[in-house]
C-alpha positions as CSV (number, residue, x, y, z in Angstrom):
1,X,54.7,126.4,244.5
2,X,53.8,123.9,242.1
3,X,55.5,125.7,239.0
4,X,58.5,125.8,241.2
5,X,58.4,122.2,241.9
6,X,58.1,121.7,238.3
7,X,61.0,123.9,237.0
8,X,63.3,122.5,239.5
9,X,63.8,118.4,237.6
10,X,64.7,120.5,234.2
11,X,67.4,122.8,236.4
12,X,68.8,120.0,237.4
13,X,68.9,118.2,234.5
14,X,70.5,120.3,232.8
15,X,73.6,120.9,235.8
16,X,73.7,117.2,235.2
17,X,74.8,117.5,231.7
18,X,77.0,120.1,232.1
19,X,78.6,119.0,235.3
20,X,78.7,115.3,234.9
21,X,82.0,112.9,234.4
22,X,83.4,113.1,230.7
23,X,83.3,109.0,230.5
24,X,79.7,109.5,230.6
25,X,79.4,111.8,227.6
26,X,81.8,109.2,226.0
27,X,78.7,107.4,225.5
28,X,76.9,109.7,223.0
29,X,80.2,110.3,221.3
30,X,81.6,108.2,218.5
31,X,84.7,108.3,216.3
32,X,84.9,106.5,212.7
33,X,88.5,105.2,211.6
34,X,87.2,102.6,208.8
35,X,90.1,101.7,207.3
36,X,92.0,98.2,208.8
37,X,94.7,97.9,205.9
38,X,95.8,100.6,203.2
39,X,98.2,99.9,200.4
40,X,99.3,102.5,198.2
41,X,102.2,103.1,195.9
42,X,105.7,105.2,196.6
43,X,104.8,108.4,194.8
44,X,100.9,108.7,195.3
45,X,98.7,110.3,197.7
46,X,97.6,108.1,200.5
47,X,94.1,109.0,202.0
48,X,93.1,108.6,206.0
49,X,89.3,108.5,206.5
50,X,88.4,109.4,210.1
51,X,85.1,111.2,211.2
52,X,83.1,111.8,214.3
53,X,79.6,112.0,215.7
54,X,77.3,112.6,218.2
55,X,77.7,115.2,220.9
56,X,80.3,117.7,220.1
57,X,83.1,117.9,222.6
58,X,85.8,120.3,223.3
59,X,89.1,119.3,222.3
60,X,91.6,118.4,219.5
61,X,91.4,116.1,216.9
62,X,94.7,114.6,215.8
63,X,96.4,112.2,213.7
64,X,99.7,109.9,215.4
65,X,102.2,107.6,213.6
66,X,102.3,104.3,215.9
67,X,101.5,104.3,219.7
68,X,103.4,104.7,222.9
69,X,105.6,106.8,223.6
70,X,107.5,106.8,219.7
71,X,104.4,108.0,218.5
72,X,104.4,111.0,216.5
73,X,102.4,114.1,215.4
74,X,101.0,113.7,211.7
75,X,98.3,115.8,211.4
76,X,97.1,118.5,214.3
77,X,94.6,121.2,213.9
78,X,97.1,124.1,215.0
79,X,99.0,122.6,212.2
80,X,100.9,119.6,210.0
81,X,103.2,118.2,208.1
82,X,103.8,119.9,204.9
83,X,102.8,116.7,202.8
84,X,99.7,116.4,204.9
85,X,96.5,118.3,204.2
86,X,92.5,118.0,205.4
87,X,90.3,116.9,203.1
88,X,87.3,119.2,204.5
89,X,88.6,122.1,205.5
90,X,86.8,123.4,208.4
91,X,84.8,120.5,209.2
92,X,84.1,119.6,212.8
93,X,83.3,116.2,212.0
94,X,85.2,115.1,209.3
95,X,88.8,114.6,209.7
96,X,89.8,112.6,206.9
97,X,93.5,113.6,205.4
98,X,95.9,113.6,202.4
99,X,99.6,112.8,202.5
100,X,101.0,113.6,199.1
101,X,104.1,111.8,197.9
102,X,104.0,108.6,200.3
103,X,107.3,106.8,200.4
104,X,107.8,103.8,201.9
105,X,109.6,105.6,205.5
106,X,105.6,106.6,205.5
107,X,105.0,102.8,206.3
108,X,103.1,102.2,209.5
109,X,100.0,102.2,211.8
110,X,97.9,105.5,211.8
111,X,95.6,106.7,214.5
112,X,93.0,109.0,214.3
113,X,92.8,110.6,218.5
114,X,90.2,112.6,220.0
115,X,91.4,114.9,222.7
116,X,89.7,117.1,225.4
117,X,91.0,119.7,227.3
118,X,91.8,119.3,231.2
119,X,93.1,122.6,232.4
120,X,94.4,125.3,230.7
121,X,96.5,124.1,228.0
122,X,96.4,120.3,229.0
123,X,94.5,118.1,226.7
124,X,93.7,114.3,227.9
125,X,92.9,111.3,225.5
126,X,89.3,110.9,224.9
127,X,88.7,108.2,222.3
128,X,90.9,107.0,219.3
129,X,90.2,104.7,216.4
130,X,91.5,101.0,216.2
131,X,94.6,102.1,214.0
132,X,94.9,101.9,209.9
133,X,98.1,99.6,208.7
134,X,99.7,101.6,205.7
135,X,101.4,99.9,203.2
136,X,103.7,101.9,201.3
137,X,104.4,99.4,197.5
138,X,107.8,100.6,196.2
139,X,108.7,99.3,192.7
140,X,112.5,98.0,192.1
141,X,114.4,100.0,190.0
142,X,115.7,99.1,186.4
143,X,117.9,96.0,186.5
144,X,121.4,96.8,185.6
145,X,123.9,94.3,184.8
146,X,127.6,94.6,184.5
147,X,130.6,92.2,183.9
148,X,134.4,92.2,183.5
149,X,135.8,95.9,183.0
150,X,138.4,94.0,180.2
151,X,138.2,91.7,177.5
152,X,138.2,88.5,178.3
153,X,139.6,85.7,175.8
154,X,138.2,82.0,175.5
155,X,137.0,79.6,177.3
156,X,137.6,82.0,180.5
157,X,134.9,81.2,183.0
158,X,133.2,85.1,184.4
159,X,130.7,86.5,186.5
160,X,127.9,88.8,185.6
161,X,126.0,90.5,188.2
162,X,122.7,92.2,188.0
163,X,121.4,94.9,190.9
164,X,118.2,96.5,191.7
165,X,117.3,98.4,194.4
166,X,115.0,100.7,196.3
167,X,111.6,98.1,196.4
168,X,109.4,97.2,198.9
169,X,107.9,94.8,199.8
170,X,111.1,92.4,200.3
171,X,109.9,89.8,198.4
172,X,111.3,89.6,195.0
173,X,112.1,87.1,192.1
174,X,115.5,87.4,189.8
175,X,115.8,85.6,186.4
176,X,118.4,85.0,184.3
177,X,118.6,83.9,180.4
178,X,120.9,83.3,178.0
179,X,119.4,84.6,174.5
180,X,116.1,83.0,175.5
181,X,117.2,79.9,177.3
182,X,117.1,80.1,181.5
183,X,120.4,80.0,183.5
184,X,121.3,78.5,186.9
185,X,122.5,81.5,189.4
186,X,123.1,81.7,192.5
187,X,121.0,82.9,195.3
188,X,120.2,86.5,195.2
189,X,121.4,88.7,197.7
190,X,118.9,91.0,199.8
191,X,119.7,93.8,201.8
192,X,117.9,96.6,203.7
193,X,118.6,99.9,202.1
194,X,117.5,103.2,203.8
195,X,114.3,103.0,205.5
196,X,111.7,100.1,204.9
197,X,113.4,99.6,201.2
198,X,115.3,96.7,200.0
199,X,118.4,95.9,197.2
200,X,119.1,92.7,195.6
201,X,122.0,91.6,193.6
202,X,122.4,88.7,191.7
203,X,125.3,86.9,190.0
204,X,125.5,84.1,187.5
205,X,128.7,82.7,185.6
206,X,129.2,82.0,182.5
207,X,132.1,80.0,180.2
208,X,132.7,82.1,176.7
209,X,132.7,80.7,173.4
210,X,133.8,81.8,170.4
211,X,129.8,82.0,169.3
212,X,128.8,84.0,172.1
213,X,129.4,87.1,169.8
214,X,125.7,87.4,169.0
215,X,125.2,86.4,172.3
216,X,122.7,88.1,175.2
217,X,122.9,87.9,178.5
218,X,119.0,89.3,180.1
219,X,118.1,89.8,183.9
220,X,114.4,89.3,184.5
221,X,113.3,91.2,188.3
222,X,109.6,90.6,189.5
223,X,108.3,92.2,191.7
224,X,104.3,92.4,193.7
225,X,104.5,96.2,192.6
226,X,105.1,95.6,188.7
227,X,102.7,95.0,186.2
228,X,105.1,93.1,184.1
229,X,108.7,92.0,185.2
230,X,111.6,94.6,184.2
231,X,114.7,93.2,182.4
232,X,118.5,94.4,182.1
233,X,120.6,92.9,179.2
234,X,124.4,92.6,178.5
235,X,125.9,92.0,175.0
236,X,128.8,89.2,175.8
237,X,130.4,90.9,172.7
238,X,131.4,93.9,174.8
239,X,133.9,91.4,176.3
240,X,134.6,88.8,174.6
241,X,137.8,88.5,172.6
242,X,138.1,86.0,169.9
243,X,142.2,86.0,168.3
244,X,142.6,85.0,164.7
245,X,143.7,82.0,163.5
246,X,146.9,82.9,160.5
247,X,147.8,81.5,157.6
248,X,149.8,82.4,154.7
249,X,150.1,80.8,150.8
250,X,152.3,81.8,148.3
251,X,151.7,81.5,144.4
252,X,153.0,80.2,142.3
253,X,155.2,77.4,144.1
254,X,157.8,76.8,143.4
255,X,158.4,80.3,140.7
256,X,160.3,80.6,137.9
257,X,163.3,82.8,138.6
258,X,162.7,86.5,138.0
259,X,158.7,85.7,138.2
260,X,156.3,87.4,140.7
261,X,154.9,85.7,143.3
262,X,152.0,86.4,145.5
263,X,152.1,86.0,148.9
264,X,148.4,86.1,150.4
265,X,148.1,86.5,154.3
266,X,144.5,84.9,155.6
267,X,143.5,86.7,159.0
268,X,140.4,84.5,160.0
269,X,137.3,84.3,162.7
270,X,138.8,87.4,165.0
271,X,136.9,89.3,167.4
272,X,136.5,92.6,168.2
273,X,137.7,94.0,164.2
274,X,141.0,95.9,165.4
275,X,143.7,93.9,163.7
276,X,147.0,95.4,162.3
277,X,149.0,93.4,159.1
278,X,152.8,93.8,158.4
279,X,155.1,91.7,156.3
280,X,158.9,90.5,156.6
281,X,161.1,89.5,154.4
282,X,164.0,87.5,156.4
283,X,162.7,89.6,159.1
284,X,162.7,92.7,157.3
285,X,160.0,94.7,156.7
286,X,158.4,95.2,153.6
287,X,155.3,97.2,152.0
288,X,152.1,95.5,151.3
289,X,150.6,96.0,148.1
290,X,147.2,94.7,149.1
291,X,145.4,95.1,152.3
292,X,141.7,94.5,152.7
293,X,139.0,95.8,155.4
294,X,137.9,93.7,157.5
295,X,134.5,91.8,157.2
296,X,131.8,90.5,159.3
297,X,130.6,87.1,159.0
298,X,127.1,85.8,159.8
299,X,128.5,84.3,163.6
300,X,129.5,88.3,164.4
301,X,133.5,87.6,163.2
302,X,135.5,89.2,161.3
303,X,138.2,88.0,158.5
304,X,140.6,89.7,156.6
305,X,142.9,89.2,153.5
306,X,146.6,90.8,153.0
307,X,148.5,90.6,149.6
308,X,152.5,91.0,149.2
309,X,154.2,90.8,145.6
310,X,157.8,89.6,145.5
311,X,160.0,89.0,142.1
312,X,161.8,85.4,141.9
313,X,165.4,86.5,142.0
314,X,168.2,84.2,141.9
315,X,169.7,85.7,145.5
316,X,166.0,85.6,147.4
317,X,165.7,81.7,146.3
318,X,164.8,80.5,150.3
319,X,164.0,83.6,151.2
320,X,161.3,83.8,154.2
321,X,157.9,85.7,154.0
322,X,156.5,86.3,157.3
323,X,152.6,87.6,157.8
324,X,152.3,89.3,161.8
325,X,149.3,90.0,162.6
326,X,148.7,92.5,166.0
327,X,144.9,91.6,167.0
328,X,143.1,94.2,169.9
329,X,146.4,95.3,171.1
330,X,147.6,91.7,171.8
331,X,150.7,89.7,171.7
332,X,151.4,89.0,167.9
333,X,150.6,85.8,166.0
334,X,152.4,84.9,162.7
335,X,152.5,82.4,159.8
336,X,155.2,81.8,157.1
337,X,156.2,80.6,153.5
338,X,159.1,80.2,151.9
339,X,160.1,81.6,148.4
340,X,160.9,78.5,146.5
341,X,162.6,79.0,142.8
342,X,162.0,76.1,140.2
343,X,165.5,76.0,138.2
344,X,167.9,78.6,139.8
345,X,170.9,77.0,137.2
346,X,168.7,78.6,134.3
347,X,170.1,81.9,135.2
348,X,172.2,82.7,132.5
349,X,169.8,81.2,129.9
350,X,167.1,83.0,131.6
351,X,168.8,86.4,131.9
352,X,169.0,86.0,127.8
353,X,165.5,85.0,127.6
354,X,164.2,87.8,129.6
355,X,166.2,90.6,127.1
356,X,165.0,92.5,123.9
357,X,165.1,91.4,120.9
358,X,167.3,94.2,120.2
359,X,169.8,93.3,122.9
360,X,169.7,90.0,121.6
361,X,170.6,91.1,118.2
362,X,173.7,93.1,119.4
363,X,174.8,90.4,121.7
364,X,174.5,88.1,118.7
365,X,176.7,90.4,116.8
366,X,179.4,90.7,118.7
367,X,179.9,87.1,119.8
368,X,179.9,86.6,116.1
369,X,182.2,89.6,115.7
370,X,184.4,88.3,118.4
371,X,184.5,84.8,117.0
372,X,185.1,86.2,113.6
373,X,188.3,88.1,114.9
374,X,189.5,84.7,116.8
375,X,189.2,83.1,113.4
376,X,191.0,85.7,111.9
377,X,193.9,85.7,113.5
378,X,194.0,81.8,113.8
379,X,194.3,81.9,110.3
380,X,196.6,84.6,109.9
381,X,198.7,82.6,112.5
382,X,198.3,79.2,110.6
383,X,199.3,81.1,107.4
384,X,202.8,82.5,108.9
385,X,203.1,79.3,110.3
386,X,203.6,77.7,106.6
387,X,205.4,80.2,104.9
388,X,208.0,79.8,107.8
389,X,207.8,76.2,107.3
390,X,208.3,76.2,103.5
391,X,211.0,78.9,103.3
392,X,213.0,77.1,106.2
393,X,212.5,74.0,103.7
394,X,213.9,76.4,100.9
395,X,216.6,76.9,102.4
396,X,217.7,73.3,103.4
397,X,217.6,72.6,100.0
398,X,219.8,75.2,98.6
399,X,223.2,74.0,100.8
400,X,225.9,71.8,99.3
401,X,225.2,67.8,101.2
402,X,228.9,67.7,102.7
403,X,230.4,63.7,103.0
404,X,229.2,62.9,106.1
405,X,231.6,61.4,108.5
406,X,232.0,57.7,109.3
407,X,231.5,56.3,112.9
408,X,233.5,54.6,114.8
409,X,232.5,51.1,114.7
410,X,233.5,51.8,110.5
411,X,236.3,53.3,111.2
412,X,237.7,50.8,113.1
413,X,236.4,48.2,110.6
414,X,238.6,49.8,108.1
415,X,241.5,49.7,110.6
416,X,241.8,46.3,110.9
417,X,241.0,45.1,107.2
418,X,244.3,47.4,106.5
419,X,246.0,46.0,109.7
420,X,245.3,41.8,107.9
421,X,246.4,43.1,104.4
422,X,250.0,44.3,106.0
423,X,250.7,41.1,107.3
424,X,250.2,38.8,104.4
């Protein structure tokens, strides 16, 4: 009877423990979710440290995303995610996981749940940790900046705009720089771009000059999740435009008539290097004898020299050169000279300057040829000339002189003397 008595506490006891309210049992069962905060990187593995101890209860261990009714299913014995793996298989008190290639959608507050079973297939919330805020840090991606699609000439005032996207946190920090001296830009834009990332795009202008050639435009991005800030650049030479400036001499000016003279075209400070040269001649064209290549100057710009040979002729005396240049498939731009001839009235002279000397000697002989002729016959003439003369003299002199017959006045005279004489 005694032994009966004292067998009877331990029975009951132990229908006590398995009989009584779960909420007791709570008591001697804990669960460990250590972790308040968690940042990790997009890309890496992010580790969830939960374990349990104390009595062993029945039931399902799980990990949720969030709480409430959105809450969903990370990790569950029967099965997971694919990116989602224990890190003690097997374990009944270690339920610490991995979840490979976190991107920042992974973002959010992760429970670690105990569940026990009520029923056949019904399991009821037992005890859960106090949550683990993951941060998922998603680094911005290479600046790129871009500007006009065309050439742009002088003095033109155009934006540049430099984008990077797919970052988290949303806090970020653009930078721009001329070569190495800071801009003024204006306030980057933010936008939300897929889930839990973030784009920015920034825009600065900028007034060309002809010595931007050299010129660099650089976008700076910083960013909490970078190291060191990343930076985009943009050559303003890609489009800027720079158009010559044209000028043409002429030597030697004024020119002797039938002397060559240079014409020398100067193509100067252009940008990009495609240039084209022709020449005109009173709007003709004509061939150039000398064209150069371009050639780059220390300030990025190009110059270029064209050369055109034309002879001094009497008939081209005024004439007008032209130099047009065609510069990166742009309007032309032209200069001029004129063809300027010292003494045109030298022609003659100059013609018989510029011959032989065996020329000379046959023109020589035959003027003198010719002038002897001309003599020739003037004598010849002058001769005929005095024999006609003399024999016309010949013959004067070879006539009787017959009495030559009185006038009338004598005649008369005589009258009248014979007329008194009568009439004394």
């Amino acid at each position: 009877m005694v032994l009966v008595m004292q067998e009877l506490p331990l029975v009951c006891l132990m229908l006590l423990l398995f009989c009584r309210d779960p909420g007791v049992g709570a008591q001697e069962f804990w669960l460990h979710q250590p972790q308040d905060k968690v940042s990790v990187a997009a890309g890496e593995t992010l580790t969830l440290n939960c374990t349990t101890s104390g009595m062993a209860i029945a039931g399902a261990t799980r990990w949720l995303k969030g709480w409430g009714s959105e809450n969903k299913t990370i990790y569950d014995q029967r099965g997971s995610l694919p990116r989602v793996m224990r890190a003690v298989n097997g374990s009944d008190t270690d339920f610490t996981i991995h979840i490979r290639n976190v991107q920042p959608e992974d973002t959010g507050t992760y429970y670690c749940v105990k569940f026990v079973k009520r029923g056949i297939g019904q399991d009821e919330l037992f005890q859960h940790g106090n949550g683990t805020e993951v941060s998922v840090q998603a680094k911005p991606s290479s600046p790129l900046v871009s500007g006009p699609e065309q050439r742009v000439s002088l003095g033109q005032s155009v934006s540049f705009n430099c984008t990077t996207g797919g970052f988290f946190p949303k806090e970020i920090l653009v930078k721009w720089f001329k070569n190495r001296d800071p801009m003024m830009a204006q306030q980057p834009q933010i936008t939300e771009w897929g889930v839990k990332t973030y784009n920015v795009s920034s825009t600065v202008m900028v007034t060309l000059q002809k010595d931007d050639v050299p010129s660099q435009l650089t976008c700076e991005v910083q960013h909490s999740t970078l190291p060191a800030p990343l930076r985009g650049s943009f050559q303003l030479s890609r489009v800027l435009r720079v158009p010559p400036s044209v000028e043409v001499r002429s030597e030697p000016s004024p020119a002797e008539l039938n002397k060559i003279v240079t014409f020398t075209c100067l193509v100067k400070e252009f940008y990009p290097a495609h240039v084209s040269v022709s020449w005109l001649e009173n709007g003709i064209e004509i061939n150039a004898q000398n064209i150069s290549q371009p050639r780059e100057l220390r300030n990025g710009l190009f110059e270029l020299r064209s050369q055109v040979e034309v002879q001094a002729t009497e008939e081209k005396n005024g004439s007008t050169i032209i130099c047009r240049v065609v510069h990166d498939a742009q309007a032309p731009a032209s200069s001029s000279a004129s063809l300027l001839i010292s003494n045109p009235a030298q022609g003659e002279s100059s013609k018989e300057s510029q011959m032989p000397k065996g020329e000379n000697f046959l023109s020589s002989f035959f003027l003198l040829l010719w002038l002897g002729m001309l003599l020739e016959k003037a004598l010849l003439g002058g001769l005929l000339f005095f024999l006609f003369k003399h024999m016309k003299s010949k013959a004067l002199d070879m006539l009787p002189y017959p009495t030559p017959p009185q006038s009338l006045a004598a005649r008369a005279r005589s009258q009248g003397l014979a007329t008194a004489s009568s009439d004394v």
